[in-house]
C-alpha positions as CSV (number, residue, x, y, z in Angstrom):
1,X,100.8,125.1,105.5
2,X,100.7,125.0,108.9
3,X,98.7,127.7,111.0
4,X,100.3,129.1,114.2
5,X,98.1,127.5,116.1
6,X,98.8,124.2,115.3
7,X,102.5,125.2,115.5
8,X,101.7,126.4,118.9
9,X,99.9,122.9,119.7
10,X,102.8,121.3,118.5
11,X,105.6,123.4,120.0
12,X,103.4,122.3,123.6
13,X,103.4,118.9,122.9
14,X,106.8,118.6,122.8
15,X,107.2,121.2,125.3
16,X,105.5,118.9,128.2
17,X,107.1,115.5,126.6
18,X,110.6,117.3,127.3
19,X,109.7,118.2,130.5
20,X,108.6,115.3,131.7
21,X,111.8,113.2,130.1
22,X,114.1,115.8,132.2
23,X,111.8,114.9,135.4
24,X,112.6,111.4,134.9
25,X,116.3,111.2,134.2
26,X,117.2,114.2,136.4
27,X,114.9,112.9,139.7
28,X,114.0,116.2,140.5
29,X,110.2,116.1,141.5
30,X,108.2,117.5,138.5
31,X,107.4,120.8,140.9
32,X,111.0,121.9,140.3
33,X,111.6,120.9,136.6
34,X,108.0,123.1,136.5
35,X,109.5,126.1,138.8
36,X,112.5,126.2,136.6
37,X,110.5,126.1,133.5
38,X,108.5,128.9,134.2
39,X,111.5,130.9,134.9
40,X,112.9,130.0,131.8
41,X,109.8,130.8,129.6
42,X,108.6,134.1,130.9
43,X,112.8,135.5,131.0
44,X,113.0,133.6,126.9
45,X,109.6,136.5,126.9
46,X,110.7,139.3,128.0
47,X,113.8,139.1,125.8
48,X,112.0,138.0,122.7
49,X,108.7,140.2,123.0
50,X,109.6,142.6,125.8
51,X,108.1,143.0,129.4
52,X,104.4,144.9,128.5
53,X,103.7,142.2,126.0
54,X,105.0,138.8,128.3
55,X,102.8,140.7,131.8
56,X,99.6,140.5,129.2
57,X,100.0,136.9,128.1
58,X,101.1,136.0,131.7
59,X,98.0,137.7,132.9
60,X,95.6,136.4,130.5
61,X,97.0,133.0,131.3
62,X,96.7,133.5,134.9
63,X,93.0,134.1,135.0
64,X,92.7,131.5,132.3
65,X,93.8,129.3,135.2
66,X,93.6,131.1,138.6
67,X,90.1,128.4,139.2
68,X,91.3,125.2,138.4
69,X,92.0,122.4,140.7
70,X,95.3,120.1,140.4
71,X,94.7,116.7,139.6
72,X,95.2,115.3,142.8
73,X,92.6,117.4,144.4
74,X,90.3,116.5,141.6
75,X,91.1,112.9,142.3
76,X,90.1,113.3,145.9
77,X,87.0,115.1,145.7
78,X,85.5,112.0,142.7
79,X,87.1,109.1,145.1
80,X,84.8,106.9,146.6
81,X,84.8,106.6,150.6
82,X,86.5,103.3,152.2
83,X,85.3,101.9,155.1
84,X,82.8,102.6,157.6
85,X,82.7,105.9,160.0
Protein backbone atom coordinates (compact mmCIF):
# COMPACT_ATOMS: atom_id res chain seq x y z
CA UNK A 1 0.00 0.00 0.00
CA UNK A 2 1.20 3.16 -0.75
CA UNK A 3 1.22 6.11 1.89
CA UNK A 4 0.19 9.58 0.81
CA UNK A 5 3.35 10.69 0.97
CA UNK A 6 4.93 8.67 -1.30
CA UNK A 7 1.89 9.35 -3.54
CA UNK A 8 2.64 12.87 -3.07
CA UNK A 9 6.49 12.22 -4.00
CA UNK A 10 5.29 10.57 -6.87
CA UNK A 11 2.48 12.80 -8.07
CA UNK A 12 5.79 15.68 -7.96
CA UNK A 13 7.94 13.65 -9.90
CA UNK A 14 5.90 13.53 -12.57
CA UNK A 15 4.66 16.88 -11.88
CA UNK A 16 8.24 18.60 -12.69
CA UNK A 17 9.09 15.87 -15.59
CA UNK A 18 5.78 17.26 -17.33
CA UNK A 19 6.69 20.51 -16.86
CA UNK A 20 9.73 20.50 -18.05
CA UNK A 21 8.66 18.25 -21.41
CA UNK A 22 6.01 21.24 -22.03
CA UNK A 23 9.09 23.85 -21.65
CA UNK A 24 10.86 22.04 -24.24
CA UNK A 25 8.33 21.37 -26.98
CA UNK A 26 6.39 24.65 -26.38
CA UNK A 27 9.84 27.10 -26.25
CA UNK A 28 8.42 29.04 -23.71
CA UNK A 29 11.20 29.85 -21.10
CA UNK A 30 10.59 27.59 -18.04
CA UNK A 31 9.55 31.10 -16.03
CA UNK A 32 6.30 31.05 -17.95
CA UNK A 33 5.48 27.31 -18.12
CA UNK A 34 6.27 27.99 -14.01
CA UNK A 35 3.92 31.28 -13.88
CA UNK A 36 1.28 29.35 -15.58
CA UNK A 37 1.64 26.41 -13.35
CA UNK A 38 1.20 28.09 -10.36
CA UNK A 39 -1.88 29.58 -11.57
CA UNK A 40 -3.18 26.40 -12.47
CA UNK A 41 -2.37 24.60 -9.06
CA UNK A 42 -3.44 27.05 -6.47
CA UNK A 43 -7.13 27.77 -8.81
CA UNK A 44 -7.23 23.31 -9.16
CA UNK A 45 -7.01 24.32 -4.80
CA UNK A 46 -9.39 26.55 -4.23
CA UNK A 47 -11.91 24.51 -6.14
CA UNK A 48 -10.96 21.19 -4.72
CA UNK A 49 -10.20 22.24 -0.89
CA UNK A 50 -11.54 25.69 -0.84
CA UNK A 51 -9.76 29.21 -0.37
CA UNK A 52 -8.95 28.99 3.81
CA UNK A 53 -7.41 25.67 3.33
CA UNK A 54 -5.13 26.47 -0.27
CA UNK A 55 -4.00 30.37 1.69
CA UNK A 56 -2.60 27.80 4.66
CA UNK A 57 -0.69 25.46 2.45
CA UNK A 58 0.31 28.37 0.18
CA UNK A 59 1.58 30.14 3.30
CA UNK A 60 3.28 27.31 4.94
CA UNK A 61 5.01 26.76 1.57
CA UNK A 62 5.88 30.29 1.22
CA UNK A 63 7.93 30.49 4.37
CA UNK A 64 9.15 27.03 3.68
CA UNK A 65 10.84 28.83 0.77
CA UNK A 66 10.79 32.68 1.19
CA UNK A 67 15.07 32.15 2.11
CA UNK A 68 16.29 30.11 -0.50
CA UNK A 69 18.46 31.19 -3.32
CA UNK A 70 17.79 30.14 -7.18
CA UNK A 71 20.32 28.00 -8.59
CA UNK A 72 21.95 30.42 -10.58
CA UNK A 73 22.67 32.62 -7.71
CA UNK A 74 23.95 29.68 -5.90
CA UNK A 75 26.18 28.94 -8.79
CA UNK A 76 27.61 32.34 -8.65
CA UNK A 77 28.37 32.80 -5.13
CA UNK A 78 30.58 28.80 -5.17
CA UNK A 79 32.21 29.95 -8.76
CA UNK A 80 35.75 30.39 -8.68
CA UNK A 81 37.12 33.95 -9.82
CA UNK A 82 38.88 34.17 -13.47
CA UNK A 83 41.48 36.34 -14.12
CA UNK A 84 43.38 38.79 -12.43
CA UNK A 85 41.95 42.31 -10.95
Amino acid sequence: MTTKTEQAEKAATLTAEALLRIAEESGLPIEAILAGAHAQIVTMMVTTMGGPVTAESCERAAAQVRTLPSLRALSLAFAAPEGHA
